[in-house]
VOBA-1610 file (N, C-alpha, C; in pm, whole numbers, padded with zeros to 5 digits, always signed):
BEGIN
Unk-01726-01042-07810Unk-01679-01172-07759Unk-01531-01167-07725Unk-01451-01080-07819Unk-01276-01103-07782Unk-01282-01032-07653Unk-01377-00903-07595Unk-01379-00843-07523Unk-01381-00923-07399Unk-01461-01001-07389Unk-01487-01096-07302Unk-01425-01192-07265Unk-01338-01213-07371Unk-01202-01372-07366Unk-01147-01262-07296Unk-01109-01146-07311Unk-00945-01079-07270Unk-00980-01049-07116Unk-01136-00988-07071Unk-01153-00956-06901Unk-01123-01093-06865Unk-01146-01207-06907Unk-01133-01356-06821Unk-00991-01416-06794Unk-00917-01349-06924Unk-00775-01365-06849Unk-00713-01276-06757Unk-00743-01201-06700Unk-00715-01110-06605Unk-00708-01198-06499Unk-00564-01162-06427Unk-00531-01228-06298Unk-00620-01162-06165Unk-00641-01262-06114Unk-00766-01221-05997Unk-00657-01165-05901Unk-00714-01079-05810Unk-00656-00990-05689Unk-00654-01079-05611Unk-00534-01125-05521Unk-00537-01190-05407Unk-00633-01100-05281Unk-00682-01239-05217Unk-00743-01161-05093Unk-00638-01114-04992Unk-00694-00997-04896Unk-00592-00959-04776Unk-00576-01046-04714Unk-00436-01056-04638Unk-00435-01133-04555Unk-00527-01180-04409Unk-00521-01237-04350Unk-00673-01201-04197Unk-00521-01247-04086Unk-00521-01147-04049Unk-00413-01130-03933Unk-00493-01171-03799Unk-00468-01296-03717Unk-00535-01358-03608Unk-00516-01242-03497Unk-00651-01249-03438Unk-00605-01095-03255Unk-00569-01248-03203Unk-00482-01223-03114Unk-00444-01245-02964Unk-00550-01297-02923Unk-00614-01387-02797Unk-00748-01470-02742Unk-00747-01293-02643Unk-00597-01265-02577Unk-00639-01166-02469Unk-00471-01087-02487Unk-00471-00980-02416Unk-00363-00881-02377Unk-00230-00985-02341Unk-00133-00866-02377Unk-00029-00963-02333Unk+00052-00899-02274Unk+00095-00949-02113Unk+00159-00857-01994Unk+00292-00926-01947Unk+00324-01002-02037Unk+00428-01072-01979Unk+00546-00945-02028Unk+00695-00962-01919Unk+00799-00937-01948Unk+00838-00789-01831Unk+00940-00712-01841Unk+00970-00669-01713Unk+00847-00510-01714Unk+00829-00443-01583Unk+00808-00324-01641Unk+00843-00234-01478Unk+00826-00122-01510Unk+00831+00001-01413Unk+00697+00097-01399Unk+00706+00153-01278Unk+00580+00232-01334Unk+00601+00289-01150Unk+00512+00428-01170Unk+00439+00538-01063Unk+00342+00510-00996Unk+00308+00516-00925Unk+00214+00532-00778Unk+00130+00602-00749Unk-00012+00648-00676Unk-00042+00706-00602Unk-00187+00705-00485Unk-00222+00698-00428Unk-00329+00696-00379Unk-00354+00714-00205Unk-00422+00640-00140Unk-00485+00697-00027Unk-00439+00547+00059Unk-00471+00587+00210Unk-00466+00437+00267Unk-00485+00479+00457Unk-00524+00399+00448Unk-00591+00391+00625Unk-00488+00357+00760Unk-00431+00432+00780Unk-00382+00394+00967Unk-00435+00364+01051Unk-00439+00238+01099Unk-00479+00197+01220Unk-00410+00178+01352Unk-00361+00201+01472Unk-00229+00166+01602Unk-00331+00175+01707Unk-00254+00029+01803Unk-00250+00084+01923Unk-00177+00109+01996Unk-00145+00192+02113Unk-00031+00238+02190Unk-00075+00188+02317Unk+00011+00091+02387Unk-00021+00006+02503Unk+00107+00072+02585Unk+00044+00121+02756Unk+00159+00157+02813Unk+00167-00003+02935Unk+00298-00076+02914Unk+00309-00187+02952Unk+00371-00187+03096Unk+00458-00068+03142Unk+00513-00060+03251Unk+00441+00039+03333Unk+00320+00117+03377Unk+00238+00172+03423Unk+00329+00326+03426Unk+00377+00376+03366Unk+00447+00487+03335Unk+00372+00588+03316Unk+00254+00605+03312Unk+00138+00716+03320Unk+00074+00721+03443Unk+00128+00612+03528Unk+00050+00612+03671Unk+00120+00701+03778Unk+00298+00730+03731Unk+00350+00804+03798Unk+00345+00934+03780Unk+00284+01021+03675Unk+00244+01147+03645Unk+00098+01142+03724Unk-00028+01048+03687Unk-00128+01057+03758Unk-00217+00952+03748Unk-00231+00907+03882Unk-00350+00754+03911Unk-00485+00781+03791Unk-00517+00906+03753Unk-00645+00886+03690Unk-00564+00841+03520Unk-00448+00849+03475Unk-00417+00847+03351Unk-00346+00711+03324Unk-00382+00594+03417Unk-00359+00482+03382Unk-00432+00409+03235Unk-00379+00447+03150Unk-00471+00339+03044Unk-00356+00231+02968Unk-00449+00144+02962Unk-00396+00042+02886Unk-00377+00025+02716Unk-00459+00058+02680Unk-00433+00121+02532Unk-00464+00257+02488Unk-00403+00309+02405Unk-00471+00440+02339Unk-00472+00424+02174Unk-00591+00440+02149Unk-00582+00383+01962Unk-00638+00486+01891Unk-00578+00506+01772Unk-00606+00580+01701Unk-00636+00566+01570Unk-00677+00650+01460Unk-00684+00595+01327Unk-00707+00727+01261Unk-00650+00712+01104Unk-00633+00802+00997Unk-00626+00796+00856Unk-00680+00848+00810Unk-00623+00870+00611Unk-00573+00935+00610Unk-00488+00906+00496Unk-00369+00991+00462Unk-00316+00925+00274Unk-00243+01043+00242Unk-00196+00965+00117Unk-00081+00924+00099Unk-00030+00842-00034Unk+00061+00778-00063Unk+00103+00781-00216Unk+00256+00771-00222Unk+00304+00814-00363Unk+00467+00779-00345Unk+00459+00681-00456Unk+00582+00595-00517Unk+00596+00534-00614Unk+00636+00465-00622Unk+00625+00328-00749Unk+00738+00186-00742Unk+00731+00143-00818Unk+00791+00014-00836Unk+00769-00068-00990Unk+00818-00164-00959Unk+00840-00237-01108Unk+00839-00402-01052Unk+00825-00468-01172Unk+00877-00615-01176Unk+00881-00690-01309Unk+00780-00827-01270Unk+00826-00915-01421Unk+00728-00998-01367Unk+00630-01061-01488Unk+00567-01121-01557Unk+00578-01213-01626Unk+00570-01347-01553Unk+00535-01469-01693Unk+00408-01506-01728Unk+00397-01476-01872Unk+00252-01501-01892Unk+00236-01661-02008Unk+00147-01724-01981Unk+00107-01876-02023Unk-00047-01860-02139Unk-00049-01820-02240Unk-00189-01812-02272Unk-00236-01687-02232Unk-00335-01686-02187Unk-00432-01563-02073Unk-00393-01628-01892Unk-00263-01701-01890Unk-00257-01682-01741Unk-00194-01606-01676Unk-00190-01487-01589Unk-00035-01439-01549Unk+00018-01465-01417Unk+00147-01501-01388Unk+00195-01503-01302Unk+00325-01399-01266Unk+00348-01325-01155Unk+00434-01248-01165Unk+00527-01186-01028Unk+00607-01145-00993Unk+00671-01081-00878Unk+00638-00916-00891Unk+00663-00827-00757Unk+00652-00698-00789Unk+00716-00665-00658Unk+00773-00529-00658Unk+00847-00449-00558Unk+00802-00308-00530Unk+00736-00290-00452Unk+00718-00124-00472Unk+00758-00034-00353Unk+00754+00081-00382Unk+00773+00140-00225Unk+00680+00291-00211Unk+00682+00340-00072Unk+00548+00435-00120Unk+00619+00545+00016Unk+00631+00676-00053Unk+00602+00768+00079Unk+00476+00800+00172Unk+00453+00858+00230Unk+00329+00891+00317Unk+00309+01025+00417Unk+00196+01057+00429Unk+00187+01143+00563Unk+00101+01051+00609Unk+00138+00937+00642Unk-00007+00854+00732Unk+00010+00877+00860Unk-00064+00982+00966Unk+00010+01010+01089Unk-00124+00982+01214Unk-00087+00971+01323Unk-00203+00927+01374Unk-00193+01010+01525Unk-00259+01109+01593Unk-00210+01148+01736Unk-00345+01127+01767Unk-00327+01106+01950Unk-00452+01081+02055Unk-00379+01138+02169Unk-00452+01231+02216Unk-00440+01295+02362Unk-00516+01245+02437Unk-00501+01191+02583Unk-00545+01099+02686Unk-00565+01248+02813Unk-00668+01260+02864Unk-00632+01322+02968Unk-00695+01330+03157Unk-00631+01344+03275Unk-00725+01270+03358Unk-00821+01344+03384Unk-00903+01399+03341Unk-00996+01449+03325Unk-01027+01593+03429Unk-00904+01608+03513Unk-00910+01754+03573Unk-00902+01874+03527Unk-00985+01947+03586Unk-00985+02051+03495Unk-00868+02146+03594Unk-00854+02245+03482Unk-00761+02374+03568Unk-00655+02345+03552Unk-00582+02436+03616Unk-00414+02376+03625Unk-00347+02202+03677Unk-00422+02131+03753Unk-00422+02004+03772Unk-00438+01904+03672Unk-00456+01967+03520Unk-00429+01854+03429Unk-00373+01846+03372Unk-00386+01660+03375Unk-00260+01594+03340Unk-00276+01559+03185Unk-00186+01536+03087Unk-00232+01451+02968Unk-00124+01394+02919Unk-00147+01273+02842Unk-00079+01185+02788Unk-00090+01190+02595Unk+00006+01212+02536Unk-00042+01233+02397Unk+00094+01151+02318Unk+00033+01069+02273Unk+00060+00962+02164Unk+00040+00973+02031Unk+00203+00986+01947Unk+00229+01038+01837Unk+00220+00891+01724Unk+00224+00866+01589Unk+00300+00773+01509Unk+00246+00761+01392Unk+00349+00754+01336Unk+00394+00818+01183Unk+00429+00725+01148Unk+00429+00695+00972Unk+00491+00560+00910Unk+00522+00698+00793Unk+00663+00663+00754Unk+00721+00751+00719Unk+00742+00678+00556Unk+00752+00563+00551Unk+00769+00510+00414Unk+00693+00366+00439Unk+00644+00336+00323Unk+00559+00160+00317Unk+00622+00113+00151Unk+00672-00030+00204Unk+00722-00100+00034Unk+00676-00196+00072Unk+00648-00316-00012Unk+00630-00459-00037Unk+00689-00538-00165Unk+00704-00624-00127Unk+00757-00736-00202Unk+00683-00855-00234Unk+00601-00855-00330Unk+00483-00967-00353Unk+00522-01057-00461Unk+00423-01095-00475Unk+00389-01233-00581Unk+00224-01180-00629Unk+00203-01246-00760Unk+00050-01217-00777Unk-00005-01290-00881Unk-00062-01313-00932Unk-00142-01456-01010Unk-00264-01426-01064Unk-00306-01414-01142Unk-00417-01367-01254Unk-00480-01424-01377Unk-00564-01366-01417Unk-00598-01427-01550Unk-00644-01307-01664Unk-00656-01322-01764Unk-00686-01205-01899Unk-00764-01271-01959Unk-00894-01152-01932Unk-00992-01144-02022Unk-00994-00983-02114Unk-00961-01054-02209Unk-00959-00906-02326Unk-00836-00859-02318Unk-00893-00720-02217Unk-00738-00620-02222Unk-00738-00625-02092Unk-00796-00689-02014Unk-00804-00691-01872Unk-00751-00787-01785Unk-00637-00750-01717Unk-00608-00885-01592Unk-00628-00820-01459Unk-00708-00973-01390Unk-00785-01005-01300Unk-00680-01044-01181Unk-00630-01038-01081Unk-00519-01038-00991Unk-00543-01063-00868Unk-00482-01184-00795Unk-00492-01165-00672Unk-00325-01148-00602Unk-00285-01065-00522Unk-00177-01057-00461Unk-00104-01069-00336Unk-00014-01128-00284Unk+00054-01104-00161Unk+00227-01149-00113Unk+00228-01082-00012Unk+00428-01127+00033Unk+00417-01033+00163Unk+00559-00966+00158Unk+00619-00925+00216Unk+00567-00751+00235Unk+00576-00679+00348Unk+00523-00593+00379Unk+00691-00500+00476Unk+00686-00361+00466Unk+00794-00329+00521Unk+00730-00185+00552Unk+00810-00145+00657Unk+00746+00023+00673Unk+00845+00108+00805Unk+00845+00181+00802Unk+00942+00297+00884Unk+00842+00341+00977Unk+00819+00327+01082Unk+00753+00361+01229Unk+00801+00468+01310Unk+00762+00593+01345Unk+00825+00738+01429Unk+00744+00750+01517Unk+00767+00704+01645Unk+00700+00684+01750Unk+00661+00818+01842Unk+00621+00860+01945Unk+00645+00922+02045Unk+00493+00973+02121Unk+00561+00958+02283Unk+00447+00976+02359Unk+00525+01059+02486Unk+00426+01162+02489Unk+00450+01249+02586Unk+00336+01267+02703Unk+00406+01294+02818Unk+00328+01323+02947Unk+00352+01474+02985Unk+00245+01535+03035Unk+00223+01674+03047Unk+00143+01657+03176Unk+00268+01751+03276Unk+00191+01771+03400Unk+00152+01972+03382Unk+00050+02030+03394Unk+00027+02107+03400Unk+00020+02178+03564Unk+00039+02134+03641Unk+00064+02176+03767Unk+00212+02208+03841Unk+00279+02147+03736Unk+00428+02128+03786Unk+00499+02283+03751Unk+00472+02324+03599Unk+00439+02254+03497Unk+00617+02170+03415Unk+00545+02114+03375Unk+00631+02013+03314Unk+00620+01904+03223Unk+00691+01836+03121Unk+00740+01683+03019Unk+00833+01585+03042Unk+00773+01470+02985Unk+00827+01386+02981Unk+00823+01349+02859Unk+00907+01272+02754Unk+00873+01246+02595Unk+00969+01121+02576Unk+00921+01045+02539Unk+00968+00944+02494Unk+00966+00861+02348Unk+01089+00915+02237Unk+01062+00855+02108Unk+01103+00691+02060Unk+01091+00712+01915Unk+01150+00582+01882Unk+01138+00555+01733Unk+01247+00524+01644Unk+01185+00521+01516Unk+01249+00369+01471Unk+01179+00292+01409Unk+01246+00169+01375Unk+01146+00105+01216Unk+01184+00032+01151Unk+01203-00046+01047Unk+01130-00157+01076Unk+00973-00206+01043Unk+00903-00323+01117Unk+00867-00400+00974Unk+00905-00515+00987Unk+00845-00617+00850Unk+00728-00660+00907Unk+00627-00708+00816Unk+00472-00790+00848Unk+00477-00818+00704Unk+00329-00835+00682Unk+00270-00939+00582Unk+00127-00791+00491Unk+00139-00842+00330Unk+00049-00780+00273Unk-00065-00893+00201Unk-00140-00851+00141Unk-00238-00924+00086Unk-00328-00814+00009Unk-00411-00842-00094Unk-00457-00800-00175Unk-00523-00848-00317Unk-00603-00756-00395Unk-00624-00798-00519Unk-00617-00667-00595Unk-00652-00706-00722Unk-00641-00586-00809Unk-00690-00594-00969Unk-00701-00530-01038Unk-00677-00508-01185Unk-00612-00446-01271Unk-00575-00464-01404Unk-00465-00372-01455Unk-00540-00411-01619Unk-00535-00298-01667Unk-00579-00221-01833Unk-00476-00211-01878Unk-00486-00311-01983Unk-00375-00328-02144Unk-00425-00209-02218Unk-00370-00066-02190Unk-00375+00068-02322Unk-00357+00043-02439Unk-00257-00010-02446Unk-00205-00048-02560Unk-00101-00152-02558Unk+00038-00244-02628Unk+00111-00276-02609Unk+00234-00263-02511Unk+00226-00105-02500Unk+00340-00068-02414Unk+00318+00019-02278Unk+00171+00016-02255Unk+00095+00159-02147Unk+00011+00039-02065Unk-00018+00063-01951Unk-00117-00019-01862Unk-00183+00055-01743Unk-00285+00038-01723Unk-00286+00112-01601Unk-00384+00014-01485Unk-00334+00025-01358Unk-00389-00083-01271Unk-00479-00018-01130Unk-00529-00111-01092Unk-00585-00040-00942Unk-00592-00131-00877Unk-00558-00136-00725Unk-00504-00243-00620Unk-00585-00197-00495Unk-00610-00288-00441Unk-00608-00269-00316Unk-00524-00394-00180Unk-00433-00288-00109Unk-00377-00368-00050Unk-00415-00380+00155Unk-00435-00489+00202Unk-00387-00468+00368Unk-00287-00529+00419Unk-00219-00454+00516Unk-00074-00464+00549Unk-00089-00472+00698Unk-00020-00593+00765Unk-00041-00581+00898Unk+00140-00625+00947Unk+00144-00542+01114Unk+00286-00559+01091Unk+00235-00596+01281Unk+00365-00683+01308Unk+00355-00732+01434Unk+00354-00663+01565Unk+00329-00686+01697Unk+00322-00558+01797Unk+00510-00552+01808Unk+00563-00438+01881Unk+00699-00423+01905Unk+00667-00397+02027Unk+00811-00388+02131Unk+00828-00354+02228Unk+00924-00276+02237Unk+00900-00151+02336Unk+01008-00031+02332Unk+01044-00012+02471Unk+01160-00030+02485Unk+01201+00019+02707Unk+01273+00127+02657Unk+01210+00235+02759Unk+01318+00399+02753Unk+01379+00353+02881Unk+01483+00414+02914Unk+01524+00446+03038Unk+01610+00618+03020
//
């Protein structure tokens, strides 16, 4: 019986504490991060002053279009305000490329009498400047994105008379703003690691180029 009085005064073990999870991930605040992936060229090359008609009547065209994959690799950073599981945020990135695109036009003579027209263009760098808006489920935010679009353009189109023989080449490299849009997702690793996947389209306005 004393045995029994003395286990009952024994102080009971507190329980562990129960440490609450988070409802979802939490992405708010600044960050940085690397780049890489793939992306599609699309152009058309419009000759506006008939400048292919004076090498040869059959090489009049009005557009010449082309298209390509190619890859891309950069990075960027920004900042995140997050509300609960809502996020809202800015981002900046910038991206190198070989996105290159050529089309040879030609008037279809054969032999030394042909003529051809060959249309070069290169985007030598692509950045944007967005906004993007989301929500978190788990470790996962859900994203839609868009802004500002920027890119480096290396133009050039050459005429080839093979009868002469002889060139003509005409370049041009310039700096064109347009518009991006997109969505995406991004994986909470852990507190301090994330990893995302985007997809973006970028359209930039027509330009006009006079050689003389």
């Amino acid at each position: 019986t004393a045995g029994v009085a003395s286990a009952a005064d024994l102080p009971r073990k507190a329980p562990a504490p129960v440490v609450a999870r988070a409802a979802c991930a939490q992405f708010g605040g600044f960050y940085v991060g690397i780049s890489g992936g793939g992306g599609y060229y699309s152009n058309t090359w419009s000759d506006r002053d008939a400048w292919t008609s004076e090498l040869s009547d059959d090489l009049q065209r009005s557009n010449v279009r082309a298209d390509k994959f190619g890859w891309l690799a950069g990075g960027g950073g920004g900042y995140n305000w997050q509300r609960n599981c809502t996020v809202f945020g800015i981002e900046i990135d910038y991206s190198w490329t070989n996105l290159k695109t050529t089309a040879t036009e030609t008037d279809g003579d054969l032999g030394i009498d042909t003529d051809s027209l060959t249309v070069t263009n290169k985007i030598r760098g692509l950045g944007t400047a967005r906004t993007r808006a989301g929500v978190v489920v788990d470790d996962l935010l859900l994203y839609v994105t868009g802004g500002l679009a920027f890119a480096n353009f290396r133009r050039t189109a050459t005429q080839t008379d093979l009868n002469t023989p002889g060139s003509e080449t005409f370049s041009s490299s310039t700096t064109r703003l347009g518009w991006t849009a997109g969505f995406g997702t991004e994986w909470a690793i852990n507190a301090n690691w994330s990893l995302k996947s985007e997809v973006l389209y970028a359209s930039f306005s027509k330009d006009e180029k006079t050689y003389t």
